[in-house]
C-alpha positions as CSV (number, residue, x, y, z in Angstrom):
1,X,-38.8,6.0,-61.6
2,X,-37.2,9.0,-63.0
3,X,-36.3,9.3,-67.3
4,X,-32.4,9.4,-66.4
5,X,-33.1,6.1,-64.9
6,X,-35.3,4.3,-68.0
7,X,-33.3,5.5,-70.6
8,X,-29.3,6.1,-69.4
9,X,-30.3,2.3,-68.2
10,X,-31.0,1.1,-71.7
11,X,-28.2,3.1,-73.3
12,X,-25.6,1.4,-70.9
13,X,-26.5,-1.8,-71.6
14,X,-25.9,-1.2,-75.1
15,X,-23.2,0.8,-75.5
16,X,-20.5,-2.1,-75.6
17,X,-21.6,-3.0,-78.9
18,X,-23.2,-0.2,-80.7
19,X,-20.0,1.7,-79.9
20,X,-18.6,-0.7,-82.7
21,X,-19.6,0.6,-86.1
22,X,-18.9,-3.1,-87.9
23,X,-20.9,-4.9,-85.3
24,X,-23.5,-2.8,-85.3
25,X,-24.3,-2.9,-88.7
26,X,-24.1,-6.8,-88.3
27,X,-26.7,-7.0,-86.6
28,X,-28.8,-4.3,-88.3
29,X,-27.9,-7.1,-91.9
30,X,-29.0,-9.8,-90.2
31,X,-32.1,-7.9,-89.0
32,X,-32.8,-6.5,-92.4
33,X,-32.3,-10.4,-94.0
34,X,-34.8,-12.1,-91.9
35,X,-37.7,-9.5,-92.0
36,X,-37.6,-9.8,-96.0
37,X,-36.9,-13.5,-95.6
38,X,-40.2,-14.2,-93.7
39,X,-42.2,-11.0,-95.4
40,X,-40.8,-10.3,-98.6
41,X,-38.5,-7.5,-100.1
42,X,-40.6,-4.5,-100.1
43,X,-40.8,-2.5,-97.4
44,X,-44.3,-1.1,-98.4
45,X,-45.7,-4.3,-97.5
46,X,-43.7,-5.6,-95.4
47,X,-43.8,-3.6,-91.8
48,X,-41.0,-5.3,-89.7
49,X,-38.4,-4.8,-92.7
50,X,-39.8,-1.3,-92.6
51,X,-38.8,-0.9,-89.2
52,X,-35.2,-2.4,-89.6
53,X,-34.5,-0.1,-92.5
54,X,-35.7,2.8,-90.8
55,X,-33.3,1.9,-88.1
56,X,-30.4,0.9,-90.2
57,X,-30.5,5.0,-91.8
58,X,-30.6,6.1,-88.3
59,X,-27.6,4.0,-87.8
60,X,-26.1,5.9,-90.9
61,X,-26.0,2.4,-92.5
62,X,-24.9,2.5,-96.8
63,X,-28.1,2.1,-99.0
64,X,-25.8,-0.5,-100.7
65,X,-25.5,-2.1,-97.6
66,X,-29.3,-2.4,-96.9
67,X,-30.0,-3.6,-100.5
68,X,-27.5,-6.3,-99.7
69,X,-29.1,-7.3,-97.2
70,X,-32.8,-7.4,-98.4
71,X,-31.9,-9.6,-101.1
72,X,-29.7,-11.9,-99.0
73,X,-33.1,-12.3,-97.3
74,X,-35.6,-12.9,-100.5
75,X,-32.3,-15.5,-101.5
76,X,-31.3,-13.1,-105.0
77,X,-27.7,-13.3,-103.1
78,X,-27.7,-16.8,-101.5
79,X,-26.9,-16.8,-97.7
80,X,-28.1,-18.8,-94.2
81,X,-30.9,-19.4,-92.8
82,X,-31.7,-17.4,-89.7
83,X,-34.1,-18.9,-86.6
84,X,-35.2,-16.2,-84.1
85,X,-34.6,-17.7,-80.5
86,X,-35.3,-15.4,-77.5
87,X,-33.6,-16.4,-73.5
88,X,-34.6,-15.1,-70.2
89,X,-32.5,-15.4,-67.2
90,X,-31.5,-13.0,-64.0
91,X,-27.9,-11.4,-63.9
92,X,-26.7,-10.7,-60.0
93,X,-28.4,-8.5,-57.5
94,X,-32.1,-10.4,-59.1
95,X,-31.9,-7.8,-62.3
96,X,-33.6,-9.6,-64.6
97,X,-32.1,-9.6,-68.5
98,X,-33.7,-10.4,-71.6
99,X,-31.9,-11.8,-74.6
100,X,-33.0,-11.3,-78.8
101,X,-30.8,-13.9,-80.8
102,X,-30.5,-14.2,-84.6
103,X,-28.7,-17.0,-85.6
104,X,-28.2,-20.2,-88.2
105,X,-26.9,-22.2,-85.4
106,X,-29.3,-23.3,-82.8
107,X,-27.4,-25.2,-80.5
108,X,-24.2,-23.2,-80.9
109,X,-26.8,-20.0,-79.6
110,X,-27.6,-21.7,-76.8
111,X,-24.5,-23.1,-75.2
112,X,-23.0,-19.8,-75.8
113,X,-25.9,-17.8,-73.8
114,X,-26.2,-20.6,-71.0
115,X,-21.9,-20.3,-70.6
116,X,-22.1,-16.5,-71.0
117,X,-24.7,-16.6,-68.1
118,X,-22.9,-19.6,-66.2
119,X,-19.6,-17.4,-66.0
120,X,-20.8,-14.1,-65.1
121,X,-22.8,-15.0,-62.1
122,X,-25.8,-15.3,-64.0
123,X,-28.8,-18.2,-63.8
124,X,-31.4,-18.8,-67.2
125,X,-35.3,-18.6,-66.4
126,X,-37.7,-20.6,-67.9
127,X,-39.8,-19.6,-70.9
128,X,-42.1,-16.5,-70.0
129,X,-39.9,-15.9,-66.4
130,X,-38.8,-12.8,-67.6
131,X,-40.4,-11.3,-70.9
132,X,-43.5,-10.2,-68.5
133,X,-41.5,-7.7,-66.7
134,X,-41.1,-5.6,-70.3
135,X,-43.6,-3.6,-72.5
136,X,-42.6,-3.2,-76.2
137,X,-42.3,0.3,-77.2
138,X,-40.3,2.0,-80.0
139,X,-37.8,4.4,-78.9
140,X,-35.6,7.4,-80.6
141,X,-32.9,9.3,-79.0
142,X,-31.2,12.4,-79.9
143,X,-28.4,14.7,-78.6
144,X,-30.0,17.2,-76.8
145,X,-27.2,19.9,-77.5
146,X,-27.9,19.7,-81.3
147,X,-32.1,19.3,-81.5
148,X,-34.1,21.6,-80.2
149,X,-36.4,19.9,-77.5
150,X,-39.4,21.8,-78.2
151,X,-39.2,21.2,-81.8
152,X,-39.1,17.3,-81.5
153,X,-42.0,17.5,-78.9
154,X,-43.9,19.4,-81.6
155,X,-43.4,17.1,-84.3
156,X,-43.0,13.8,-82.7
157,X,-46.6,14.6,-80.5
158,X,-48.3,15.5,-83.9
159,X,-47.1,12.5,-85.5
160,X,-48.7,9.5,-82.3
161,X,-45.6,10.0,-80.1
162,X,-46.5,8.7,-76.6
163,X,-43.8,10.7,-74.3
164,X,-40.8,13.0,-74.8
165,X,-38.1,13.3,-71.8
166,X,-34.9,15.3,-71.8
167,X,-32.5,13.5,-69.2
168,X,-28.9,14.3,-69.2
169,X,-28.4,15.4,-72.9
170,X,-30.9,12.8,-73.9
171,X,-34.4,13.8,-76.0
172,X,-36.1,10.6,-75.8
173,X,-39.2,9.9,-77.9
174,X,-40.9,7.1,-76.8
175,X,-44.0,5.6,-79.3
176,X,-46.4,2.4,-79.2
177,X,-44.4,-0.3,-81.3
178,X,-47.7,0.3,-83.8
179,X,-47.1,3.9,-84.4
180,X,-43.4,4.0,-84.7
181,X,-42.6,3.5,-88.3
182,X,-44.9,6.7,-88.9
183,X,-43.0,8.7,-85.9
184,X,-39.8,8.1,-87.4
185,X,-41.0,9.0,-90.8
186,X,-42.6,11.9,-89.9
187,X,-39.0,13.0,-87.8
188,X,-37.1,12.1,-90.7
189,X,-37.4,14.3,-93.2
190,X,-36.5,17.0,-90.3
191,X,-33.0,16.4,-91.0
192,X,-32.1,15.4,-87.0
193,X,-29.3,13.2,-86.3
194,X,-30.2,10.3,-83.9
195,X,-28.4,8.5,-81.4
196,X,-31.0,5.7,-82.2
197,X,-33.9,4.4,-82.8
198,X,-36.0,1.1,-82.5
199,X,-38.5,-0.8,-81.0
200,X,-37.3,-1.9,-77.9
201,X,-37.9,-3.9,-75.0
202,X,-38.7,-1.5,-71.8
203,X,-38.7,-2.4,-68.1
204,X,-42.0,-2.1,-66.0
205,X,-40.0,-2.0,-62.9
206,X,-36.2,-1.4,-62.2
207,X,-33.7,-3.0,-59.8
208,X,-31.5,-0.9,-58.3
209,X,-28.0,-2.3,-57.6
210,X,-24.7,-0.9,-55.3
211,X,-21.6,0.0,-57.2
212,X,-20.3,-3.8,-56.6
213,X,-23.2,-5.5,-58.0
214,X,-23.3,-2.8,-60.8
215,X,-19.9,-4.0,-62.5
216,X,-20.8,-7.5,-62.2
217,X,-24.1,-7.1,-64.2
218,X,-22.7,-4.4,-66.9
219,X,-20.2,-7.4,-67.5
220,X,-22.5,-9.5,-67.9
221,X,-24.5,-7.8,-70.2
222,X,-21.7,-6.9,-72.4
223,X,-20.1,-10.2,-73.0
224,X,-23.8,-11.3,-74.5
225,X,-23.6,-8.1,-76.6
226,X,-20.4,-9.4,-77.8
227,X,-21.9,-12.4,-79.2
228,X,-22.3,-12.6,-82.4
229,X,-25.7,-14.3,-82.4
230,X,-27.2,-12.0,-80.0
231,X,-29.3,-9.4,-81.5
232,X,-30.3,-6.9,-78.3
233,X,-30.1,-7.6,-75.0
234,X,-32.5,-6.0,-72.6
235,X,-32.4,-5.6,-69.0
236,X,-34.5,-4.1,-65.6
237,X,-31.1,-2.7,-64.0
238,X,-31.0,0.5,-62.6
239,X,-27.0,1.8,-62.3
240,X,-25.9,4.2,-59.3
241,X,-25.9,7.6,-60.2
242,X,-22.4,7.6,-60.2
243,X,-21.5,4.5,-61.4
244,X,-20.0,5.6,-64.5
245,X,-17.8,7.5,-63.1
246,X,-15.5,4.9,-62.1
C-alpha cells in the first residue's frame, strides 16, 4: 500500500471538520479538559495533556484558549463532566470505521452514532470488531511546497521519528505514540507550519472502494465528524485515485 494511499486516506476522512476552525478547536477544548481532568493541570506530568497541547499549537489554537481549557478540566472554571466512549462498526463496501467520542451525555452519544450509522448504510460491530485492524501511531503533516523534505527527515529521524513520506504535497512524519511528544518538540522550535499533528489511529490493511461506494462512505464518515460528541473518526478506506475530482 503506497503513502498517497495511508495518508490522503486519513486526511479525507477528516477534512469535513477540521476545515472548520470553531469545531476544531472544540474538540481540541474538550481534549485538553479531560487529560487535566483525569491527570492533573501540568503538562510536565501529565503526558496525554502534553500531547493535546502540543496538538492544539499546531492547530494555531490561543494560549488563552488552552489555559481555559486546562482549568475547565482541574474544575478552577466549573464545567461537565466528560466520559470517553469508543464505537466500532463497518461503513459500505466492508471498510471498516472507528469512532473516538467525548461527551457528558452517554446515551445521547450513542443514539446519535447508532442513527448516524443506521442512515448512511452503515452496521455497529461489537466491542474489539474493529479496533484490531489499527496500530496507534502519532502523525505530523506539513506542506511540502513550504518545508524542505530533507530537512524534516534530518530532524524528525534524529529526534525517534519512525518514517517520513512525501505523497502529493504531503511530508508525513510518522512516530511510535511513545516518542511523539519529543518529535514534535524537537520540530517545534524549527519554526514549520503544520497541517497537523497527533496520535492517530492507522489502518493495517485498506479497503479499496469504486467511485459509487466511495461517496457513500465519505458521507458517512462526515456526518459522524459533524457530531459534536465525536472526537476523531478513523477508517480502513482506500478512495479511487480520482475520486476527488468529482
Amino acid at each position: 500500500m503506497s503513502g498517497h494511499s495511508k495518508w490522503s486516506t486519513i486526511k479525507h476522512a477528516k477534512g469535513a471538520a477540521d476545515a472548520k476552525r470553531g469545531a476544531l478547536f472544540t474538540k481540541l477544548i474538550k481534549e485538553i479538559s479531560i487529560a487535566a481532568s483525569m491527570g492533573g493541570g501540568d503538562p510536565n506530568s501529565n503526558p496525554r495533556l502534553r500531547t493535546a497541547i502540543l496538538k492544539a499549537r499546531a492547530s494555531s489554537m490561543p494560549k488563552d484558549n488552552i489555559e481555559r481549557a486546562i482549568k475547565k478540566g482541574t474544575g478552577e472554571l466549573g464545567g461537565g463532566t466528560y466520559e470517553e466512549l469508543v464505537y466500532e462498526g463497518y461503513a459500505q463496501g466492508g471498510v471498516a470505521v472507528l469512532v473516538e467520542v467525548l461527551t457528558d451525555n452517554h446515551n445521547r452519544a450513542a443514539a446519535n452514532v447508532r442513527n448516524i450509522f443506521s442512515k448512511n448504510g452503515g452496521n455497529l460491530g461489537t466491542s474489539g470488531s474493529v479496533a484490531r485492524m489499527f496500530d496507534r501511531k502519532g502523525v505530523i503533516e506539513y506542506d511540502a511546497e513550504k518545508v524542505s523534505e530533507d530537512e524534516v527527515m534530518e530532524a524528525a529521524l534524529d529526534a525517534g521519528a519512525e518514517d517520513i513520506v512525501n505523497e502529493d504535497g504531503v511530508i508525513t512524519v510518522t512516530t511510535d505514540p511513545s516518542a511523539f511528544n519529543s518529535v514534535v518538540e524537537a520540530l517545534e522550535p524549527k519554526g514549520w507550519e503544520t497541517l497537523s499533528a497527533e496520535v492517530s489511529m492507522v489502518p493495517q490493511m485498506y479497503t479499496a472502494v469504486d467511485k459509487d461506494t466511495a461517496a457513500k462512505v465519505k458521507k458517512l464518515l462526515d456526518k459522524l465528524e459533524e457530531d459534536d460528541d465525536v472526537q476523531n473518526v478513523w477508517s480502513t478506506v482506500e478512495y479511487p485515485d480520482d475520486f476527488e475530482e468529482e
